[in-house]
N, C-alpha and C positions, 0 to 999 in steps of 0.2 A: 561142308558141314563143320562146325566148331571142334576143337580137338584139346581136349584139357591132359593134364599130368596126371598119372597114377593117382599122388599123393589126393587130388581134388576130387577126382573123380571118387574114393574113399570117404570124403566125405558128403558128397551129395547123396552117396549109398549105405551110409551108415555103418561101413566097416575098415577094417585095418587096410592100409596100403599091401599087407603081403596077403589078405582075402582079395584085392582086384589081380594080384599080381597071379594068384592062382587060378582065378576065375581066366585071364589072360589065357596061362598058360593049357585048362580044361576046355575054352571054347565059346562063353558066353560074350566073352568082350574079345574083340583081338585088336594088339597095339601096332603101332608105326613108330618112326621115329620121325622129332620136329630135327627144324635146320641146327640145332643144338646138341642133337644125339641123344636130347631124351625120349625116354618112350612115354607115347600119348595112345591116348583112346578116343572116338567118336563120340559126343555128345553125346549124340540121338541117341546110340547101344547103350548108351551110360544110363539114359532115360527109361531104355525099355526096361533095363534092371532092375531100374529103379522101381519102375512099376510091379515086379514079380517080387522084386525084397523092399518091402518100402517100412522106411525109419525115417521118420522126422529131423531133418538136416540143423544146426543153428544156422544165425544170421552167417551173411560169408563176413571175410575177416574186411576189418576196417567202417563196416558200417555203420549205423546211427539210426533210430530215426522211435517218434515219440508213438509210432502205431502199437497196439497189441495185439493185434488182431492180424498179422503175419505170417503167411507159408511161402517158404522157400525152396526152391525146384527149377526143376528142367519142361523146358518145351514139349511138348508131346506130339503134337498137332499143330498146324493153321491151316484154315479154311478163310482165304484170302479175297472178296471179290473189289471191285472199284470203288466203293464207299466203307463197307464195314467189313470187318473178320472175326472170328471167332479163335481165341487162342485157346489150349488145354495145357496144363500144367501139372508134373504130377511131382506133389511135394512131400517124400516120404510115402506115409501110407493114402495122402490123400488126392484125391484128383479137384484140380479145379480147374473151370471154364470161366472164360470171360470173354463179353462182347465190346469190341474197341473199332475205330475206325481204322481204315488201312492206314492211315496216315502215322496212326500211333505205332503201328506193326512197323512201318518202314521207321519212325524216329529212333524209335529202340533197339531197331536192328535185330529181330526177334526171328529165329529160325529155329528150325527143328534140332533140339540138342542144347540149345543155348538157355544159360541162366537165367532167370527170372524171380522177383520177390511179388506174390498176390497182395496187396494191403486190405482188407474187410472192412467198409464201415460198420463201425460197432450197431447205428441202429437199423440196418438191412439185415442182422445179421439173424436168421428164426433159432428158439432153445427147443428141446423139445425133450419132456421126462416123463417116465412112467405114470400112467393112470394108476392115483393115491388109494382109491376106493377097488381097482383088483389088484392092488401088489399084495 
């Protein structure tokens, strides 16, 4: 499984480095150390947190890109077979699925815990607002 730093894993979860550092220390996440002596956490627990306290993450650092239509999150899921997979992703408060081939799964390197950005075409995307005539 993937294994990020305190500091990261805070921000995919939407709170301070000393709220994982206590969540560590009460039992929801529990840390190891990398070859470096810092303390890391599992993905995937980083993920399930994610999903019980979801905040909407910004882009990770360094990125770019001209989408707006954008969630960024952790793996949740894959349901892998010989042609296509099904990935879940839950970005903040929101859960998304997407249908990819296996092939995409293995280019990306996509496992349970591991980073991920959904991009949305703007025109797939449904609105949906309150009926004007009974608001």
């Amino acid at each position: 499984m993937p294994q990020m730093r305190i500091s990261e894993a805070a921000v995919y979860l939407g709170v301070s480095d000393d709220t994982v550092r206590r969540w560590v220390e009460r039992g929801p996440l529990t840390a190891t150390r990398d070859g470096a002596g810092r303390q890391v956490v599992d993905g995937y627990d980083v993920a399930m947190v994610a999903r019980e306290h979801a905040t909407a993450p910004g882009l990770p650092h360094g990125m770019k890109s001209s989408a707006r239509n954008r969630f960024v999150g952790l793996v949740t899921d894959l349901t892998v077979d010989t042609v296509m997979a099904q990935v879940e992703l839950q970005c903040g408060p929101f859960r998304v699925v997407s249908l990819m081939s296996s092939e995409a799964v293995r280019d990306l390197g996509l496992e349970r815990g591991s980073v991920a950005v959904a991009t949305i075409k703007s025109t797939n995307v449904v609105i949906e607002a309150p009926d004007q005539d009974r608001a």
